[in-house]
C-alpha positions in Angstrom: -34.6 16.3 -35.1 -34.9 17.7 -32.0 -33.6 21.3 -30.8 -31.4 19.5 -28.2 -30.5 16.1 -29.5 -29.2 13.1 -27.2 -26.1 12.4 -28.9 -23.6 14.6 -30.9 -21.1 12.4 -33.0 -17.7 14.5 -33.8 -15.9 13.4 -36.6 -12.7 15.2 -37.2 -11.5 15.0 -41.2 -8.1 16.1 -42.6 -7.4 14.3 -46.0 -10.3 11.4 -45.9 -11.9 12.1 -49.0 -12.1 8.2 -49.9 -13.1 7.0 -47.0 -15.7 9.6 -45.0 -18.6 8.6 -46.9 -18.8 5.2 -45.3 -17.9 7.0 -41.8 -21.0 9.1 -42.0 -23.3 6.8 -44.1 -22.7 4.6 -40.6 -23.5 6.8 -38.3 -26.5 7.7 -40.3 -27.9 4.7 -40.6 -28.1 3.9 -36.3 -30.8 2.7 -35.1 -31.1 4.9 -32.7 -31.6 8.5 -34.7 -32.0 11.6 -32.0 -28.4 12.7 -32.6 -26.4 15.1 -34.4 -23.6 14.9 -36.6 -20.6 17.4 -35.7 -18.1 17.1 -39.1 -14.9 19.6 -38.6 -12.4 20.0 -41.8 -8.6 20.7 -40.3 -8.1 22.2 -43.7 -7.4 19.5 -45.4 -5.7 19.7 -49.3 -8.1 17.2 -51.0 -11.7 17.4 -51.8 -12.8 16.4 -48.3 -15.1 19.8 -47.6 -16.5 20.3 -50.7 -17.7 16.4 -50.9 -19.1 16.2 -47.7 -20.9 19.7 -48.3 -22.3 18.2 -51.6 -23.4 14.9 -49.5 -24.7 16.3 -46.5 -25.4 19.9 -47.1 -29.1 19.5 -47.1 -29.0 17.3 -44.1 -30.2 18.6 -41.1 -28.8 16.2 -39.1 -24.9 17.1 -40.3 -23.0 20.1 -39.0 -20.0 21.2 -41.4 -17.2 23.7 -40.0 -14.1 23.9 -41.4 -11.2 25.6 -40.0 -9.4 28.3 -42.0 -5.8 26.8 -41.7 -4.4 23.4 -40.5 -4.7 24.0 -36.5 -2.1 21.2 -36.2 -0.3 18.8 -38.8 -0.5 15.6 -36.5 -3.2 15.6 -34.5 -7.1 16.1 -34.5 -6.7 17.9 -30.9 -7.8 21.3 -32.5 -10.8 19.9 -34.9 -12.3 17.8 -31.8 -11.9 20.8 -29.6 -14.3 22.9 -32.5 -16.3 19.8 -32.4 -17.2 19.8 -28.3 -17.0 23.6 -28.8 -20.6 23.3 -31.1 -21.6 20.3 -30.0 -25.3 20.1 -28.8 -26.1 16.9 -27.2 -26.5 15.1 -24.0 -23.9 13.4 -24.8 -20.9 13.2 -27.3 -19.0 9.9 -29.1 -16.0 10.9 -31.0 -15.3 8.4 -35.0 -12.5 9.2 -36.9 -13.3 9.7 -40.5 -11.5 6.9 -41.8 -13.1 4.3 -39.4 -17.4 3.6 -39.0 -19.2 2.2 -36.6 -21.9 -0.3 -36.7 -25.8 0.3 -36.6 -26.9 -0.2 -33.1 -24.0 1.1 -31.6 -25.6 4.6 -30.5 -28.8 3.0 -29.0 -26.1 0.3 -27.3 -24.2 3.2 -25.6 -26.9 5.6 -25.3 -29.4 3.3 -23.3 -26.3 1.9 -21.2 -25.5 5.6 -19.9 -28.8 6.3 -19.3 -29.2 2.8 -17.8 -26.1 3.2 -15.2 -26.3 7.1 -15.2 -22.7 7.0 -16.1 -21.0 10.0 -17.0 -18.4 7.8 -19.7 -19.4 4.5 -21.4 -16.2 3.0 -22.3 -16.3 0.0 -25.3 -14.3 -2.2 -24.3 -13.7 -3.7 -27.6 -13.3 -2.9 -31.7 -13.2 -4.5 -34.6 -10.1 -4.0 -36.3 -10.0 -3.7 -40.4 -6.2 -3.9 -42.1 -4.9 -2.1 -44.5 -5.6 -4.0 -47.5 -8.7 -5.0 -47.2 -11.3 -4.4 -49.4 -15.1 -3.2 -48.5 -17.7 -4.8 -48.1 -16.3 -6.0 -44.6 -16.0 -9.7 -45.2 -16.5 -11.1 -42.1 -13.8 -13.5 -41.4 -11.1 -10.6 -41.9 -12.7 -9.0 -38.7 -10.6 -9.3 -35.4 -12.0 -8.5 -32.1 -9.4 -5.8 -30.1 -10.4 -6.5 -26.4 -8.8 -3.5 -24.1 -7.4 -5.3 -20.8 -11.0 -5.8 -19.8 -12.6 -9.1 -19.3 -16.0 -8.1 -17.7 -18.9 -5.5 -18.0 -19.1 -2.8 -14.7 -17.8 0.6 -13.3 -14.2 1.3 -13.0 -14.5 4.3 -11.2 -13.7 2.3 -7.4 -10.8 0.4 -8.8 -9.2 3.2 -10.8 -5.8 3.7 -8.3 -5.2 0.7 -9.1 -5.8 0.2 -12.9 -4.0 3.7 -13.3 -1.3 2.4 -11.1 -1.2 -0.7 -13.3 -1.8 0.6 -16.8 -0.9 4.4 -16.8 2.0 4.5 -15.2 3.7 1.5 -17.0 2.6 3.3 -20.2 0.3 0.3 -21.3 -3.5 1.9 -21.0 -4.2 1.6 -25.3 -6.8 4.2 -24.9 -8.6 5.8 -27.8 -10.9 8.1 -27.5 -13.1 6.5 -29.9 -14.2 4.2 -28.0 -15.4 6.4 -25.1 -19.1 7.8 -25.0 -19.1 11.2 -22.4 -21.6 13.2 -20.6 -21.3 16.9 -22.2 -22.1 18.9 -18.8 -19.0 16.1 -17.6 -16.8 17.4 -20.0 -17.7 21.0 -19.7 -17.5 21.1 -15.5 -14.0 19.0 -15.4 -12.5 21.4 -18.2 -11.5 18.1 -20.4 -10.7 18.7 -23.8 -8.3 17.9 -25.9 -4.4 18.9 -26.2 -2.7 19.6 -29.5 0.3 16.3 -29.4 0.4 13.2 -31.4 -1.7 10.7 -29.5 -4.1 13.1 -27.9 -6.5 10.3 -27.1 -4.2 9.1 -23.8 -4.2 12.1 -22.1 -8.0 12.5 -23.0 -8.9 9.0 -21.7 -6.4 9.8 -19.0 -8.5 12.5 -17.5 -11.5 10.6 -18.2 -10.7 7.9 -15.4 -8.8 10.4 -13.4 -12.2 12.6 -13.1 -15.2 10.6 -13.6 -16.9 8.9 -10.8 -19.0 6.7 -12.7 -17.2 5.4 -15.7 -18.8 2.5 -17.1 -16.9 -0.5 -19.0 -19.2 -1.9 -21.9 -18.1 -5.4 -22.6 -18.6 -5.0 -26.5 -17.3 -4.1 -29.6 -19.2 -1.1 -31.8 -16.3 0.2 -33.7 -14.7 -0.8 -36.7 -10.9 0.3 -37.2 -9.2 1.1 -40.1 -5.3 -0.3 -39.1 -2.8 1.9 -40.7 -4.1 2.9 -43.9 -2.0 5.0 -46.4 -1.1 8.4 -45.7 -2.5 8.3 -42.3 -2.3 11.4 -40.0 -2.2 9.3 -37.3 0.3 7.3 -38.7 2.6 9.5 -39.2 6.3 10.0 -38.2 7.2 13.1 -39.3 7.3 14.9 -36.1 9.8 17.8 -36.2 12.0 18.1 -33.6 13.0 16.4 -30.5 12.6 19.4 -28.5 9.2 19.5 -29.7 8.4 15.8 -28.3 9.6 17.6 -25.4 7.5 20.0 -24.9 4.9 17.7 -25.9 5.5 15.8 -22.7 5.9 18.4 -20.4 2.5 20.2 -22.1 1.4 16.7 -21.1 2.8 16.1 -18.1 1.2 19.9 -17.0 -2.3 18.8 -17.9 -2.4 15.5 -16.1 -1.4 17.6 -13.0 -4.5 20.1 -13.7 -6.6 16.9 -14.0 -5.5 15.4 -10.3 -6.3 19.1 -8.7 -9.7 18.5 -9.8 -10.6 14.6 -8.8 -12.4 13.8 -5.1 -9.8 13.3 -2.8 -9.2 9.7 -1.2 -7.1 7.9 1.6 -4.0 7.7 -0.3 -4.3 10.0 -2.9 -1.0 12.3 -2.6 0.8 9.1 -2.3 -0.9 7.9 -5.6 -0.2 11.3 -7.3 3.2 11.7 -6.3 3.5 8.3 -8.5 1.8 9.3 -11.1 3.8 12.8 -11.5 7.1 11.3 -11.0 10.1 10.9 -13.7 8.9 7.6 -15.1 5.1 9.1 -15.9 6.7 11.7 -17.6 8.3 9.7 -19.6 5.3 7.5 -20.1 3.5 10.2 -21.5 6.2 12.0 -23.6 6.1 8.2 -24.8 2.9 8.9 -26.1 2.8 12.2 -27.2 5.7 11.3 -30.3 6.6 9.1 -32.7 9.6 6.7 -31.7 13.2 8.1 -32.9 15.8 4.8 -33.6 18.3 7.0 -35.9 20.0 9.4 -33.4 23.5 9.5 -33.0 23.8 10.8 -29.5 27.5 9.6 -27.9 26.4 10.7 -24.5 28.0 8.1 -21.8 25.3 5.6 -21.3 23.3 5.6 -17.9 22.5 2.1 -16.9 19.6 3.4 -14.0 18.1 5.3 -16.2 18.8 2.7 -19.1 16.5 0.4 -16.8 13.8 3.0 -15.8 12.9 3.6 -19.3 13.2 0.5 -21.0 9.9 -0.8 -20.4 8.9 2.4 -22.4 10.8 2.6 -25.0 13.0 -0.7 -25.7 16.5 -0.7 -25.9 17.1 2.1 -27.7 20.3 3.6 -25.7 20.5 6.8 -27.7 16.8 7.8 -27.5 17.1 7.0 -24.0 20.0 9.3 -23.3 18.8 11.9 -25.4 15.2 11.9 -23.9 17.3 11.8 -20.2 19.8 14.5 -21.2 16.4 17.0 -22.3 14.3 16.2 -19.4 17.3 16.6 -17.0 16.9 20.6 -18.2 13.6 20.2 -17.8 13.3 19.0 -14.7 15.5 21.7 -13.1 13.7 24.3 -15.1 11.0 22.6 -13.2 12.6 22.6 -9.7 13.3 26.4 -9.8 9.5 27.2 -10.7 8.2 25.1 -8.0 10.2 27.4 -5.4 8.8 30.2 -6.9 5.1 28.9 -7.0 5.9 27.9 -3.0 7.6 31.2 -2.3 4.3 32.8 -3.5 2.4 30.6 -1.6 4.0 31.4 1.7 3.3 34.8 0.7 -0.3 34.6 0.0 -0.6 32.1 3.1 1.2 35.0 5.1 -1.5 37.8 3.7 -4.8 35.6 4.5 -3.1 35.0 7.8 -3.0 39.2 8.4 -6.5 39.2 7.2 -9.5 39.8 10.4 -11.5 36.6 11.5 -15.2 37.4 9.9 -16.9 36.8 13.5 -19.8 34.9 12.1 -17.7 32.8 9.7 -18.3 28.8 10.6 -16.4 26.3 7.5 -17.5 23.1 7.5 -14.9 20.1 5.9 -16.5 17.0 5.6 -13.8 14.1 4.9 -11.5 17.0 3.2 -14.2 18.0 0.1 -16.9 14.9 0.1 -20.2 17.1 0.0 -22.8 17.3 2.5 -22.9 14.9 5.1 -21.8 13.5 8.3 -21.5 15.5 11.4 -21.1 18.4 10.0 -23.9 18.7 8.1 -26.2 18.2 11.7 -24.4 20.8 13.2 -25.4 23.2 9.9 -28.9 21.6 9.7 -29.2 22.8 13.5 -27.7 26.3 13.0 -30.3 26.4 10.0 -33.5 25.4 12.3 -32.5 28.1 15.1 -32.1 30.2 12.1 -28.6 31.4 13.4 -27.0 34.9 11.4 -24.1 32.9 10.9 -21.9 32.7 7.4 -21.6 28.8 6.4 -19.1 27.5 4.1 -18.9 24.4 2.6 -15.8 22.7 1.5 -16.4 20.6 -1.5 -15.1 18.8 -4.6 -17.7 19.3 -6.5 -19.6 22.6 -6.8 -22.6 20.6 -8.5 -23.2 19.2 -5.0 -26.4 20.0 -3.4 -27.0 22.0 -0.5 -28.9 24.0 1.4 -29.4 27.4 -0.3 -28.1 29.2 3.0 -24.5 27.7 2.6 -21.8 29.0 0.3 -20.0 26.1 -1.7 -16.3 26.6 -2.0 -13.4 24.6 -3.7 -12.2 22.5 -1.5 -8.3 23.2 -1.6 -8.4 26.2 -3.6 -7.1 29.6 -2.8 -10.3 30.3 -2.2 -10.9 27.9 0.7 -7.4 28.9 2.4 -9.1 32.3 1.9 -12.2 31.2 4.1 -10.4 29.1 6.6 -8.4 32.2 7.2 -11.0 34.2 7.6 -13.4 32.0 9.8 -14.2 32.1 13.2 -15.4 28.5 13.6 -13.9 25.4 11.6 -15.8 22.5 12.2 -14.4 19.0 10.4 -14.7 15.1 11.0 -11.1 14.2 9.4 -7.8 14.7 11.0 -6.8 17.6 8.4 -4.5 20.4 8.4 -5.1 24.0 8.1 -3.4 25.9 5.6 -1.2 27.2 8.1 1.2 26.1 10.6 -1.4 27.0 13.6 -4.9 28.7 13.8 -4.8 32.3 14.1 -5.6 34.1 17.8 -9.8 34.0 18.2 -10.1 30.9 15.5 -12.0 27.7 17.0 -11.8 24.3 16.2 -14.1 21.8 16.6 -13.4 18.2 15.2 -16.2 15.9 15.6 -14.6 12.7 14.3 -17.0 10.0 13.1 -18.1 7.5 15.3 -17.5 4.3 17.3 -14.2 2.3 15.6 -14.0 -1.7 16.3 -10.6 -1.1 14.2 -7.7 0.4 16.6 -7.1 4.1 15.5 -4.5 6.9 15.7 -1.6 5.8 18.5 -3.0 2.6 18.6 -2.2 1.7 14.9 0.4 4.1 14.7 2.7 1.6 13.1 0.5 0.9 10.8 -0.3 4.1 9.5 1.2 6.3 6.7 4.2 8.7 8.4 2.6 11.6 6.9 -1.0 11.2 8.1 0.7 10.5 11.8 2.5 13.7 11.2 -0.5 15.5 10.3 -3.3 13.6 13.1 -0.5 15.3 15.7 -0.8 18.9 14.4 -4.2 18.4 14.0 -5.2 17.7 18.2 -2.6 20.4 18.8 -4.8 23.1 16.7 -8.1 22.0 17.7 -10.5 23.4 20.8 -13.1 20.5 21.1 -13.4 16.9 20.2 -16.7 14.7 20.6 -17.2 11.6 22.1 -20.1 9.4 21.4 -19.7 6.9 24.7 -17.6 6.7 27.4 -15.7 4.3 25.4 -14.9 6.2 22.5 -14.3 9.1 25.8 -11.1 7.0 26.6 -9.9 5.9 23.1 -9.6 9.6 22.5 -8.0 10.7 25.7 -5.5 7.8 25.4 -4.7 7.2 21.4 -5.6 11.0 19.9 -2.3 12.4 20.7 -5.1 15.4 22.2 -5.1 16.9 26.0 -7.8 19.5 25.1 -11.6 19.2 25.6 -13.5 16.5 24.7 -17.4 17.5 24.7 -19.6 14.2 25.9 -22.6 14.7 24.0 -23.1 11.6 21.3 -22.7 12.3 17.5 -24.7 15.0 15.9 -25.5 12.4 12.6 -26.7 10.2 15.2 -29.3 12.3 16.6 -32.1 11.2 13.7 -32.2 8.0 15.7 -33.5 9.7 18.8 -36.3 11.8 16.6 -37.8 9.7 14.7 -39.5 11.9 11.7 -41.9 9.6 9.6 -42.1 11.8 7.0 -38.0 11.4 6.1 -37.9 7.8 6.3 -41.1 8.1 3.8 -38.4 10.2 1.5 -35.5 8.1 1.9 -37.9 4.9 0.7 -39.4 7.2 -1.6 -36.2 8.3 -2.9 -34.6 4.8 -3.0 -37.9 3.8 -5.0 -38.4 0.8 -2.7 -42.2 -0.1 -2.9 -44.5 1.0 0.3 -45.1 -2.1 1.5 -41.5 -3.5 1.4 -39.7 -3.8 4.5 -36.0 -2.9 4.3 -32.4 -5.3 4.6 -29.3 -3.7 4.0 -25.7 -5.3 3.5 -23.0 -3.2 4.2 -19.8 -4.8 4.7 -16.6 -3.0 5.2 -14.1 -2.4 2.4 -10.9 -4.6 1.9 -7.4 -3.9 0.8 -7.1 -7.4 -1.5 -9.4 -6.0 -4.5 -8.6 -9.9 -5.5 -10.7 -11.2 -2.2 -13.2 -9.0 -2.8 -15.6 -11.7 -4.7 -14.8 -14.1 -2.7 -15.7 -12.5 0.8 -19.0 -10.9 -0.3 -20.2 -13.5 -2.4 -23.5 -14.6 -1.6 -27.0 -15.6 -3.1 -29.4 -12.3 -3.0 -32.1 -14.1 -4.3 -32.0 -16.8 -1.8 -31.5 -14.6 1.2 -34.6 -12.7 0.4 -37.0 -15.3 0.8 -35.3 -16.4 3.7 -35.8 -12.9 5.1 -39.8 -12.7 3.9 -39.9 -16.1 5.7 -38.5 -15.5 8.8 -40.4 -11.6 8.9 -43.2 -12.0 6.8 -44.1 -9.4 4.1 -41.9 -8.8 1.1 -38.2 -7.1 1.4 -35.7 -5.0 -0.5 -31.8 -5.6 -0.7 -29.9 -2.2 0.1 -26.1 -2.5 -1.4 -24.1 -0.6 0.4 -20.5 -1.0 -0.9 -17.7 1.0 0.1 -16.9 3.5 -2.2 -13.7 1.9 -3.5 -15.4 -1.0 -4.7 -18.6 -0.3 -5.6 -17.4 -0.3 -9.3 -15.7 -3.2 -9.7 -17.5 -6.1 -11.7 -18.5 -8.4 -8.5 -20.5 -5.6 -7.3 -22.9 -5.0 -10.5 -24.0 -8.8 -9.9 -26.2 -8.1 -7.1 -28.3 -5.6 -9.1 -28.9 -8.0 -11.8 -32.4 -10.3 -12.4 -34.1 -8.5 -9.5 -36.3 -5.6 -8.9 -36.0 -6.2 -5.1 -31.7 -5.0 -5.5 -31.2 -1.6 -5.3 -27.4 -0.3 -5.0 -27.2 2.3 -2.6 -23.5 2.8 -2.2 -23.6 6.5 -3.5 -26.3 7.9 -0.9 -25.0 10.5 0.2 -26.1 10.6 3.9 -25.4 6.4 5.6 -27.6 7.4 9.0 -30.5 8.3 6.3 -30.0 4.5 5.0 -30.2 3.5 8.4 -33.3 4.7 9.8 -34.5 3.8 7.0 -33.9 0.1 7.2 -35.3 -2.8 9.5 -32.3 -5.3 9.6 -28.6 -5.0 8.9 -26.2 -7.4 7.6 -22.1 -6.2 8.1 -19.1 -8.1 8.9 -17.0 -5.3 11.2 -18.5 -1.5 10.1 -19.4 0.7 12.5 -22.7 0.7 11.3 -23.0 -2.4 13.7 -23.5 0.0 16.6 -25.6 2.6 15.0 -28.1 -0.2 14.7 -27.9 -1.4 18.2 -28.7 2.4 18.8 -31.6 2.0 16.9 -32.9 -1.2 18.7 -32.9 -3.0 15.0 -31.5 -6.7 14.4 -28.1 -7.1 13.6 -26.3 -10.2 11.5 -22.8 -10.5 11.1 -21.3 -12.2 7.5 -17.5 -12.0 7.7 -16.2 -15.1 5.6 -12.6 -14.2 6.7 -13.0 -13.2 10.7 -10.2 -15.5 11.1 -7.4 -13.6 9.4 -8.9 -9.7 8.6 -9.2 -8.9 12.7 -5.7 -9.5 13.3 -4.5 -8.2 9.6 -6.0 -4.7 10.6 -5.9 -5.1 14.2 -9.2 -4.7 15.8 -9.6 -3.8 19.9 -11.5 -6.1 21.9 -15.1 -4.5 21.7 -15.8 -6.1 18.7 -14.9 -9.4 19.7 -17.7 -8.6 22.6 -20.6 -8.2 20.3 -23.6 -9.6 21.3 -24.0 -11.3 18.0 -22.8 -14.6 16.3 -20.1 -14.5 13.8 -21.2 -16.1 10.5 -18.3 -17.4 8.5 -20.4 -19.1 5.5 -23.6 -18.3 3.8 -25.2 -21.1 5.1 -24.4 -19.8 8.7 -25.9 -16.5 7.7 -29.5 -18.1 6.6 -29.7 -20.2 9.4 -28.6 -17.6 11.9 -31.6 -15.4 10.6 -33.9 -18.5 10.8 -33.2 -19.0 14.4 -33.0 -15.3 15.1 -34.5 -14.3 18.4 -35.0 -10.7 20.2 -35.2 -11.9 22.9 -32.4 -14.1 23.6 -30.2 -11.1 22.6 -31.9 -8.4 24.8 -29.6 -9.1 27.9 -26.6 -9.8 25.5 -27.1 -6.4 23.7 -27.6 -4.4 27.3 -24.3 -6.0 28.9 -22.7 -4.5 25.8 -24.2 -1.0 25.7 -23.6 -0.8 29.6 -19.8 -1.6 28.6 -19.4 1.4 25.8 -21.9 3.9 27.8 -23.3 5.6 24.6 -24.0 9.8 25.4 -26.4 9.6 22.3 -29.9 10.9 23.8 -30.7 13.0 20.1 -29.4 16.5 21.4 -25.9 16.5 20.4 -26.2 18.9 17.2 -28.0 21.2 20.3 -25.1 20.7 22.3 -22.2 21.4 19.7 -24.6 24.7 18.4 -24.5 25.5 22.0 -21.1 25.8 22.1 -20.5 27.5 19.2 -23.0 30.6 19.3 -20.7 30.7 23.3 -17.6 31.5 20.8 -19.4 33.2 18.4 -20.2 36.9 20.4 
């Protein structure tokens, strides 16, 4: 075995001493054999230990620990927790000691994360074994346990609403067992384990609340051993009601520590605030205890709350009032802390804000913590190449994400980050965000750079549309900011008119734009080299805009990869490669893995980090109403519009005239699609394509990053 094996295998034991031999004879006998075993004794009464030393105490594949005392009476929290603790591998897969697994189920999950680069490989099925029966297995008493999931895929850009839909009306049946984790994952999130009866929900909980590619195996590895004597897991002999309590509100704590941590999204304090409300909490206390139907609590009964928690917990009345009546203490316990944690706020808000502006100080937010991209990153890249003396921050999510060594990578949202906004002379972002105070300080400038040409209406336009909050916040926002850029006369006049801004508004183009102006061979050659896409292939990518109705999503983007290839190679000549380029939210769902299946030609670029990278990069672009439209026509590259629902999404959203005046024809079916890039003609479309441009009046010329710099070493004295 190797120093550093692939796979570690935690099995936590507390009283299995009939049952762990066939537990650890399975896992020895995978097929797949660079892995450790990682066996932790809770202290258990019977002759667990000393059998599985006299087993596998010569084995240098099995690790033994043993804790001193039981940790915890009711849960293996404590004896997984020593597990991950020593755990060596790559990755780690969690069996309880009662249960097995079958042979190829380690080479199954290993090569699948490896496969998808996912950072959990969720099964979505088990085998289930009752409590009677007798090994050997006999077949026919084996019953496949699928968990709510029908097809193989990522989760991760569907996972608001499956946690909207399974979390929060208590009905996600997760186990941990059936969840295969990157270590480094585990380790940078801060996910372990917490010591309450059902530990695995809040695990798996933080699982899909963190992980951004969380893979859903369409199998069934694991054999389960349903409610056999004696088991801990089984048990109902918690103690105390307050300590189901406590349970929840530990609970309750942690899943709030977990949402600090995950990439922010449209939406997301919305989708917390539902999560953290009264019912999760007692969705999760739900979990965290055994059900109590003996109480006698005479408590007057509460028919809203009666109906709230019923889909919980049954019809129980007198849990239901007791559980109300304790979290009712709780939850002002939990009202008077919160003032405190915001009157300490205010105050450390109120010290950063006495705090000197570091002259040289420029933060750079890109969509509130995404990484490094958009127009802010050209504005840094150019302060770089003029090799500026300037202090740059970086607001980010993730602290993994690569940068430029000359930047300083700070938690986005932290204390830390309100420190550096505090402190900076120069903010530069492309979202409507807030500072951490009510208005910049005296000598602070603000630059928002927006991000690009928008066929949707925006801001005042689709003010009714909008969330109160974000209208709210875009209005404090133009009131706080110094400079806003335009990339065309057009975008000029949406801004002056539907920004809610008076203030300056620079007419230079978009700094991400400017790679289409200076064309540098050598980083298309590492984009394509990057993407893996052979050297002689010519480029196509499909990049269709995201949709609310994750039900339409098959529907509207369905279409034959294969068969539009050789259409391509036979209109162009030369062979072609497909660039996916899904929106974020859906890149995971099932539909979308289709199109990187049976071909070598498929690549899914959806996670590149930079899109004008993708674009230089490419020859011809299919879309249906992204913006990316017009970044193309900048680039003089063919255009062909696939939008299978142009008669109802326009209006849905409400889209503004331009696109309507695109040069190009609308293709409703596939069949429309192939035949429009049969027929295609430059030429036919050259005076179309001028009328347009001449209508927007792009400032693009590939100096706007020189332009914004400009402005800012003027601030900067």
């Amino acid at each position: 075995m190797t120093n550093n094996p692939s796979v570690s295998v935690i099995v936590p034991m507390y009283k299995v001493e009939p049952y762990i031999k066939i537990c650890v004879d399975s896992i020895l006998n995978q097929t797949f054999q660079d892995f450790e075993i990682i066996l932790v004794d809770d202290a258990s009464p019977d002759k667990t230990f000393e059998l599985c030393q006299k087993l596998y105490g010569d084995n240098d594949k099995v690790k033994l620990f043993r804790h001193e005392k039981n940790m915890v009476k009711y849960s293996a929290a404590y004896a997984r927790n020593t597990g991950l603790k020593n755990a060596r591998g790559k990755y780690v897969y969690f069996a309880d000691s009662d249960d097995f697994i079958l042979p190829y189920a380690l080479e199954r999950l290993y090569n699948t994360a490896e496969r998808y680069n996912a950072q959990v490989v969720h099964v979505a099925g088990r085998y289930e074994l009752f409590q009677d029966e007798i090994e050997p297995i006999r077949q026919e008493n084996l019953k496949l346990m699928w968990d709510a999931y029908d097809k193989e895929g990522f989760l991760h850009n569907n996972i608001v609403e499956r946690l909207d839909r399974n979390w929060k009306n208590g009905e996600t049946r997760s186990l941990v067992w059936l969840c295969f984790c990157r270590r480094d994952f585990l380790e940078e999130k801060h996910i372990d384990f917490l010591p309450v009866i059902s530990e695995d929900e809040i695990f798996c909980f933080s699982l899909l609340a963190a992980a951004e590619r969380y893979y859903i195996l369409h199998d069934a590895l694991y054999i389960y051993r349903n409610m056999r004597k004696n088991s801990v897991m089984g048990s109902k002999n918690f103690d105390k009601i307050s300590s189901a309590i406590k349970a929840g509100i530990l609970a309750l704590n942690y899943v709030g520590n977990v949402l600090d941590k995950i990439p922010r999204f449209d939406g997301y304090e919305q989708w917390r605030e539902n999560l953290m409300n009264y019912k999760t909490f007692y969705g999760l206390v739900g979990h965290s205890f055994p059900y109590y139907a003996d109480l006698n609590i005479t408590a007057e009964k509460n028919a809203l709350v009666k109906e709230a928690l019923t889909p919980y917990f049954g019809a129980n009345e007198t849990f239901v009032r007791l559980l109300f009546n304790n979290f009712q203490i709780y939850f002002r316990q939990s009202n008077i802390l919160a003032q405190k944690l915001n009157a300490f706020n205010s105050q450390a808000m109120n010290l950063f804000s006495r705090i000197d502006i570091s002259g040289n100080k420029i933060v750079f937010n890109n969509f509130n913590g995404r990484g490094y991209g958009c127009n802010p990153k050209y504005i840094a890249e150019e302060i770089l190449r003029q090799n500026l003396p300037y202090d740059l921050v970086w607001l980010v999510n993730d602290l993994n994400e690569p940068m430029p060594a000359k930047i300083r990578k700070v938690l986005y949202n932290s204390i830390d980050s309100a420190y550096e906004v505090a402190t900076a002379k120069v903010i530069v972002t492309n979202y409507k965000t807030l500072l951490p105070f009510p208005s910049k300080k005296q000598g602070q400038y603000f630059i928002t750079t927006w991000h690009g040409l928008e066929f949707k209406k925006v801001e005042q336009e689709a003010e009714e549309k909008l969330p109160p909050d974000y209208v709210k916040q875009s209005k404090i926002n133009s009131k706080i900011t110094d400079l806003m850029l335009a990339d065309s006369e057009f975008g000029f006049e949406v801004m002056m008119q539907s920004f809610w801004y008076a203030g300056e508004i620079m007419k230079c183009g978009l700094p991400r734009n400017d790679i289409f102006f200076n064309r540098d061979d050598k980083l298309i050659q590492r984009v394509r080299e990057n993407l893996n896409v052979p050297a002689k292939n010519k480029i196509i990518m499909y990049a269709p805009t995201f949709r609310d109705n994750p039900a339409a999503f098959a529907d509207v983007y369905d279409f034959d990869a294969k068969r539009l290839l050789k259409t391509v190679e036979k209109k162009f000549g030369g062979k072609w490669t497909l660039l996916i380029r899904f929106h974020p939210n859906i890149a995971g769902t099932d539909f979308a893995q289709k199109f990187l299946a049976g071909s070598e030609n498929i690549i899914n670029v959806t996670n590149y980090p930079d899109m004008q990278e993708l674009i230089i990069a490419s020859d011809v672009l299919i879309s249906d109403y992204s913006g990316a439209i017009y970044d193309f026509m900048l680039c003089g590259k063919p255009v062909f519009i696939f939008a299978k629902d142009y008669d109802g999404y326009p209006k849905e959203r409400g889209f503004k005239q331009l696109y309507f005046d695109l040069p190009y024809k609308v293709n409703r079916t596939e069949n429309e699609l192939l035949n429009c890039i049969r027929t295609f003609n430059a030429k036919s479309l050259k005076s179309k394509i001028k009328r347009f441009m001449e209508a927007v009046k792009p400032f693009d010329d590939g100096h706007a990053s020189e332009a914004v710099v400009a402005r800012i070493k003027a601030v900067i004295v």
